[in-house]
N, C-alpha and C positions, 0 to 999 in steps of 0.2 A: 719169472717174467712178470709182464704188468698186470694181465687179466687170465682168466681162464677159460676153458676149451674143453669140454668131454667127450668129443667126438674127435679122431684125426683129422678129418676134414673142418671141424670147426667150424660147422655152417650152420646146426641145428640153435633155435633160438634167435638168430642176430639181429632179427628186424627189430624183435620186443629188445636186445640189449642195445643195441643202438639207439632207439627211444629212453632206455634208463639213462644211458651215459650222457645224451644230450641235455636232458633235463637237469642232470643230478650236477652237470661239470659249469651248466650257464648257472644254476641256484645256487651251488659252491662258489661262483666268482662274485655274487650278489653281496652273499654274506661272508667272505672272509678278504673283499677290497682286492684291489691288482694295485699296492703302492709300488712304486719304480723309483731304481736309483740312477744319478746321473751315468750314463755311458764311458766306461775308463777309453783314456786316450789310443787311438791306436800307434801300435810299435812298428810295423810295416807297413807293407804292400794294401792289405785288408784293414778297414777300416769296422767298426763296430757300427753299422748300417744294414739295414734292412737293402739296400740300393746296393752298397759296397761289395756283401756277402753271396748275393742274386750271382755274383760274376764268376762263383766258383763250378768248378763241376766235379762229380769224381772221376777220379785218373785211371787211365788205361788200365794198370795191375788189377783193379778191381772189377773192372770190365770185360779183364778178359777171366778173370778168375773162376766164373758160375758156381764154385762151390765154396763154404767155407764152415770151417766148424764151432761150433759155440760149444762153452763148458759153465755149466752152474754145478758152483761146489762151494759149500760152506758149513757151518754148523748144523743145516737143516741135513745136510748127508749120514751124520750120526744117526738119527732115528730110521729117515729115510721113509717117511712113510705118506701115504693118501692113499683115500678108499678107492677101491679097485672099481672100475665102471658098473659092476656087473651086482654092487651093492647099493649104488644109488639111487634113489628115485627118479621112476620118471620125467615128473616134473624138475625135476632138479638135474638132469638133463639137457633137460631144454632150456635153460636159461630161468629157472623157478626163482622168486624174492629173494629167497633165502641159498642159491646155491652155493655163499662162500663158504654154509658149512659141510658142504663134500666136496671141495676143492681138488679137482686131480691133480692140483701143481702140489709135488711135494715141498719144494722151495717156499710154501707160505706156509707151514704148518705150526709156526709161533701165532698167527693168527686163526687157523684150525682150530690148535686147540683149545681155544678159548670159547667154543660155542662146548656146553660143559654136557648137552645132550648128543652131540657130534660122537662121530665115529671114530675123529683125532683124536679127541679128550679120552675117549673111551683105550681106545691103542694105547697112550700117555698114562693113564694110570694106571693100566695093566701091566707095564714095561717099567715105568720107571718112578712111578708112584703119586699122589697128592702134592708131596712138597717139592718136588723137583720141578725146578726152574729151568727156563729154554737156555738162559747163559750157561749153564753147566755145559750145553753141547760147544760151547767154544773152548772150553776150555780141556775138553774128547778131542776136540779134532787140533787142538794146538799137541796134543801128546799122541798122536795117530802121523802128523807129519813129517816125526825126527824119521820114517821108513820112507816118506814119500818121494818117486822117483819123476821128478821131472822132463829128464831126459828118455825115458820108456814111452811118456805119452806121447811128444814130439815125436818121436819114432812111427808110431802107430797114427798115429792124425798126419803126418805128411803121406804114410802108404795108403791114406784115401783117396790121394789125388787128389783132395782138397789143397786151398792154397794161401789158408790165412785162418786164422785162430782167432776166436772171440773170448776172453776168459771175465767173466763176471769178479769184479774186483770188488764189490760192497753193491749188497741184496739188498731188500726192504729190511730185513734184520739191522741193518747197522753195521755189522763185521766186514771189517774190510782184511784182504788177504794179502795186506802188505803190512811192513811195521811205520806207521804213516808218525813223522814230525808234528801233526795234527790231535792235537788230543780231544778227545769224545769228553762233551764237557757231563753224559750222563751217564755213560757206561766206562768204567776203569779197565784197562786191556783190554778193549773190544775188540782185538783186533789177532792178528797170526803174530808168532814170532819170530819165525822163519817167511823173507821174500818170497811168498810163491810166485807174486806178481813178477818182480825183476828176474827169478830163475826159469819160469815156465819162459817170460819172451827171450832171454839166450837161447833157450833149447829148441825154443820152435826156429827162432831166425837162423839159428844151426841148420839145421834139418831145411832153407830154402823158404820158409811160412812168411807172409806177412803177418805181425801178430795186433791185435786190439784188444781194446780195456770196456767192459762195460761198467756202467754207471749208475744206483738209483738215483737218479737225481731228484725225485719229485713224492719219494717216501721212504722214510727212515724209522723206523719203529725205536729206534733209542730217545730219539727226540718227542713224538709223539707216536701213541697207539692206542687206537680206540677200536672196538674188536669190531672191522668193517665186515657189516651183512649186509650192505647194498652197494653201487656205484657211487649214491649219494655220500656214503660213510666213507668212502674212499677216497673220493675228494677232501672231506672235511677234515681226514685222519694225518694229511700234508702239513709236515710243521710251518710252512710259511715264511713268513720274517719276523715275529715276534722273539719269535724260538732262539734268534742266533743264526737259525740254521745256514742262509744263503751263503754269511762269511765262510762259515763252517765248510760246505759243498763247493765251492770257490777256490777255498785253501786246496782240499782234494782235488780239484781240476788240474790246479795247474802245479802240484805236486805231482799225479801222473805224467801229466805231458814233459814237465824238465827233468825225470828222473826215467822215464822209460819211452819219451817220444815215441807212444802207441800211432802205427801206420789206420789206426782205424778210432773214431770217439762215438763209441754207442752207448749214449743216453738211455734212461726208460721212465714212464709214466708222464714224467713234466720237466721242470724246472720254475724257483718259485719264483723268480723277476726275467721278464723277456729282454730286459738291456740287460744284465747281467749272464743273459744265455749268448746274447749276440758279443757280448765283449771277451765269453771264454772260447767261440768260437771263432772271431778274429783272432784271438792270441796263439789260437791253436794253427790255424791256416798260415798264419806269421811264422808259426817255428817247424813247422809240417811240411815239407812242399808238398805230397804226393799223398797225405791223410785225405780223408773226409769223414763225415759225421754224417751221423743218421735223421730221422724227421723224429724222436721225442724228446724235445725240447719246448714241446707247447706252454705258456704260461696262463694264468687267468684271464688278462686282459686280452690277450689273442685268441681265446674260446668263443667270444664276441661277435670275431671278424666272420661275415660270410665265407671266407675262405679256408678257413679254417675244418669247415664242414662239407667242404668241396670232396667227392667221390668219383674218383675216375671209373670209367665202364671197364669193367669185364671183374672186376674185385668183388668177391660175394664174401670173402668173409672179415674178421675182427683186422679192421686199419683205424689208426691211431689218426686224432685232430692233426690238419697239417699245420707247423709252425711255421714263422715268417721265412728262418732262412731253414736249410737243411740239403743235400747233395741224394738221398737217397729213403725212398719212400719203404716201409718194413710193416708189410700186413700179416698177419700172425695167423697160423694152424691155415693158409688157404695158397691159391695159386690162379694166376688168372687164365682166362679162355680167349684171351685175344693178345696183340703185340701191342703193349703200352710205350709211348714217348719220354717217358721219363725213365732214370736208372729206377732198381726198386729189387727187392731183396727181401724174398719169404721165409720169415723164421718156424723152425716148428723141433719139437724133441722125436726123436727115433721111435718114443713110445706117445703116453697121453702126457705125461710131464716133463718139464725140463731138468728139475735136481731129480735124485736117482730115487726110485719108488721101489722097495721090495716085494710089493705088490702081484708088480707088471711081470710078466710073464715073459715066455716067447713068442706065446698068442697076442703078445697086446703090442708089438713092437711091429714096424713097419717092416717087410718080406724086403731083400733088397733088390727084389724087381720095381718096387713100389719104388724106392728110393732111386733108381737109374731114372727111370721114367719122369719122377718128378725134377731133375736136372734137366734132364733132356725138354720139358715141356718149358720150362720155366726160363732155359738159354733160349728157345727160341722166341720168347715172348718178352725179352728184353732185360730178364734178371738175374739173379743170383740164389741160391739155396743157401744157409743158415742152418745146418744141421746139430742139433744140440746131443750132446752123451752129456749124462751125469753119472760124474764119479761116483763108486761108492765110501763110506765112511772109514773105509781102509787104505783109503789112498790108489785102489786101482780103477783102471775102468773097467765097466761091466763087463765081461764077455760077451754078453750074447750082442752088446750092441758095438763089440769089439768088433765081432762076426759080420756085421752089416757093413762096419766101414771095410774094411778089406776087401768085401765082396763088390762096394763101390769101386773100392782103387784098381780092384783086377780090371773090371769091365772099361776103365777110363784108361787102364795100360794101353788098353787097346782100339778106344773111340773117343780119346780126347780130341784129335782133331776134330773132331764132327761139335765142338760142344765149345770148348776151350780155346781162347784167342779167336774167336767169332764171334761177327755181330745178327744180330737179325735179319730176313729179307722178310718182307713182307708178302702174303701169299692173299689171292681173293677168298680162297674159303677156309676155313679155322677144323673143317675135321674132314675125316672119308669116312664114312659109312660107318658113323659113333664112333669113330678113333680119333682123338686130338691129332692135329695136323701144324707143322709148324716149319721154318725154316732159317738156316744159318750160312755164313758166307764169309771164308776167308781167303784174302786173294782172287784166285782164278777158280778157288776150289768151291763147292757151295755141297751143301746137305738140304735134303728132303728127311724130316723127324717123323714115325708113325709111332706117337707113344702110347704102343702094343703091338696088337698082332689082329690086324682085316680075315674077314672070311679072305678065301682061296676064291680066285675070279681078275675078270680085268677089271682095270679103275684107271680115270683119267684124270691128272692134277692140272689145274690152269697157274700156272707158272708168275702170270701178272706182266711187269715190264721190265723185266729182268736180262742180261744179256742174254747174245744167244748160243747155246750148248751142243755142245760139241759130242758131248759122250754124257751116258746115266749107264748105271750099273747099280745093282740092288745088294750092298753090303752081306756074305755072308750066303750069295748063290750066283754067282759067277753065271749059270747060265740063264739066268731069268732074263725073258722078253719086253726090255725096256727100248722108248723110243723117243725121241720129238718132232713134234713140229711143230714150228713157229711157237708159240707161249706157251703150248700143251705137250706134258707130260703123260705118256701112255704106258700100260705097261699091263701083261696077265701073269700072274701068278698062279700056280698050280699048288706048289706046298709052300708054306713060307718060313724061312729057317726058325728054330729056336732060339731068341735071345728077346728080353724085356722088350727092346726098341728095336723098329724095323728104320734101318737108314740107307736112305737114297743117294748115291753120291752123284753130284754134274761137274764137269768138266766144264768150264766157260770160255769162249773163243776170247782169245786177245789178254 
């Protein structure tokens, strides 16, 4: 992914990191120009306009969908490594200067291990020596693949109940996971030999998935790499336009979309001309009916804009500059505390990274009570979950984080209505008595969310202006003392069943 996170919650630091990135992304657009090229013509409906683009929205599928699964898997899977939380410093932690050098994403660790006092470096030449080069792992995991079972994982990622797959097609590394017509003008065979890209989306759209493509769009370490220890280096480390690069990331755009029309275009970090983002993105909506695209597609010249910097209330942790166009906002390691008006969709890995860490433990992986609850907060607050497993560098997925998803898909066997193909209601108060509070509504049917479990006692929800209810019943105890009148919700509980989330079901007259 684009930045990093050492807590699950990803909250610790963000004031001071959001000051770094501001600074670092308006100084990087000073010194490295926003040149722009003209606007390619549009071929449909959508036009390559800021005005044009405005008119899209995302589509129902994804709407109703609340869960979906990401996979980062690349050459960084071979090593598979980042220092475990519990080695890091404090201050580094918290968002310290210098945190790129304990990065918990294992996915960066071509740039890990180039801090040569770091704990990557240290791993690195303990394992595989001083001369050993990061491309060597490309060329592991292109001879790890002739086993690899595409149709296994499809299997297992639909019995989560999730409903759409995100597969990371080409990281910050440069390796792209298809055999792309596109040649890497600095790295020779950067890439897989074998389609994972085109065999992973038969397999998922087999199995019922909507499938999507992620994208670096906005950093490519075959083009440029300069070993970023700050936001500032990050920015600067973007090959730009000089490089080649735009045509280069171009070609790839619209090479994925004519050759696997991905139902989803998830960008990361940037893109390095913003008419050139808005023209892949009308050609995409031209040949897509029912795709959308995500918000990182920011460029230098729209870093600028006041809006860009705009933060919607209830978001406390890492959310990416808004770009001109975009269908669905994607803030990282967090989850909000109120019902936002916009679609929007929280990505975060089962453990502290997104590519697989041999590290993490079972201890370091979210319980999948954690995981039910966070769907369930996150549908009724208007969005989607983005749950990431990283493969290992054998081609399977983890178990342990095998074990979370199942344990998802059990509980949604059975409380997808309550979550799935609903929209939000809005409620006046956001929790009961320190429990998030939230609410969904399909049809005639409607949910009351307690993501947990209230002390035992009576409690009363104020309803708002919602129709009016015919019947409540307390999911999972059949005799419990619920009631209404007029907008309020009553109800005493004595013991409250065992399950992650307590849900309320209403009947709605008419």
């Amino acid at each position: 992914m684009g930045t990093m996170s050492t807590t699950p919650g990803g909250t610790a630091g963000l004031s001071r990191r959001r000051l770094l990135q501001a600074g670092a992304m308006v100084s990087a657009a000073s010194v490295l120009g926003a040149c722009e090229d003209s606007p390619p013509a549009a071929t449909g409906g959508y036009a390559p306009t800021i005005d044009s683009l405005a008119r899209h929205r995302a589509p129902d599928w994804f709407r109703d969908a609340k869960l979906g699964v990401f996979i980062h898997w690349g050459p960084y899977s071979i090593p598979a490594y980042a220092p475990h939380r519990s080695s890091v410093p404090a201050d580094m932690k918290a968002g310290g200067v210098n945190h790129f050098k304990y990065n918990a994403y294992a996915e960066w660790y071509q740039n890990s291990m180039l801090f040569e006092d770091g704990p990557t470096a240290a791993f690195h030449r303990d394992n595989y020596g001083e001369s050993f080069p990061y491309s060597r792992f490309g060329e592991q995991f292109n001879e790890m693949l002739e086993q690899w079972d595409p149709e296994d994982w499809a299997r297992t990622i639909a019995a989560s109940g999730a409903r759409y797959l995100v597969l990371v097609t080409k990281h910050h590394d440069g390796f792209t996971l298809w055999p792309s017509a596109v040649q890497n003008p600095h790295a020779r065979n950067w890439s897989t030999r074998r389609d994972v890209v085109g065999e992973l989306a038969e397999a998922a759209r087999g199995q019922g998935l909507r499938f999507g493509v992620y994208y670096s769009g906005g950093i490519d370490w075959s083009f440029r790499h300069r070993r970023i220890e700050s936001f500032a280096g990050l920015m600067l480390t973007m090959p730009g336009w000089g490089s080649g690069y735009l045509d280069y990331a171009n070609a790839h755009y619209r090479e994925l979309i004519e050759r696997y029309r991905p139902d989803y275009l998830w960008n990361d970090i940037s893109y390095p001309s913003e008419s050139a983002a808005l023209g892949i993105i009308a050609e995409y909506y031209n040949r897509v009916e029912d795709g959308l695209v995500n918000d990182r597609w920011i460029a230098l010249r729209s870093l600028l804009r006041p809006r860009a910097w705009r933060r919607p209330e209830g978001i406390t942790g890492l959310l990416p500059p808004e770009p001109p166009a975009w269908d669905v906002r994607t803030p990282e390691y967090t989850v909000s505390d109120r019902l936002l008006p916009f679609d929007w969709e929280t990505t975060r890995g089962i453990g502290h990274s997104f590519g697989f860490n041999r590290e993490e433990g079972d201890d370091d992986l979210l319980a999948p009570e954690e995981i039910i609850r966070m769907v369930t907060q996150v549908a009724s607050r208007n969005g989607n979950v983005l749950l990431n497993t990283g493969p290992r560098g054998d081609g399977q997925l983890d178990p342990l984080q095998v074990t979370r998803l199942k344990a998802v898909g059990d509980w949604l066997a059975d409380n997808a209505d309550s979550v799935q193909d609903t929209r939000p209601v809005p409620l006046p108060q956001n929790d009961l008595g320190g429990i998030a509070l939230g609410a969904t509504r399909s049809g005639n049917q409607g949910y009351i969310h307690l993501v947990g479990t209230p002390q035992p006692g009576s409690y009363t929800i104020e309803l708002g202006d919602s129709s009016p209810v015919s019947r409540a019943r307390l999911r999972g105890a059949p005799s419990a003392n619920l009631g209404v009148e007029g907008s309020s919700l009553y109800f005493t509980v004595d013991a409250w069943p065992e399950r992650a989330t307590q849900v309320i079901e209403l009947d709605y007259e008419g």
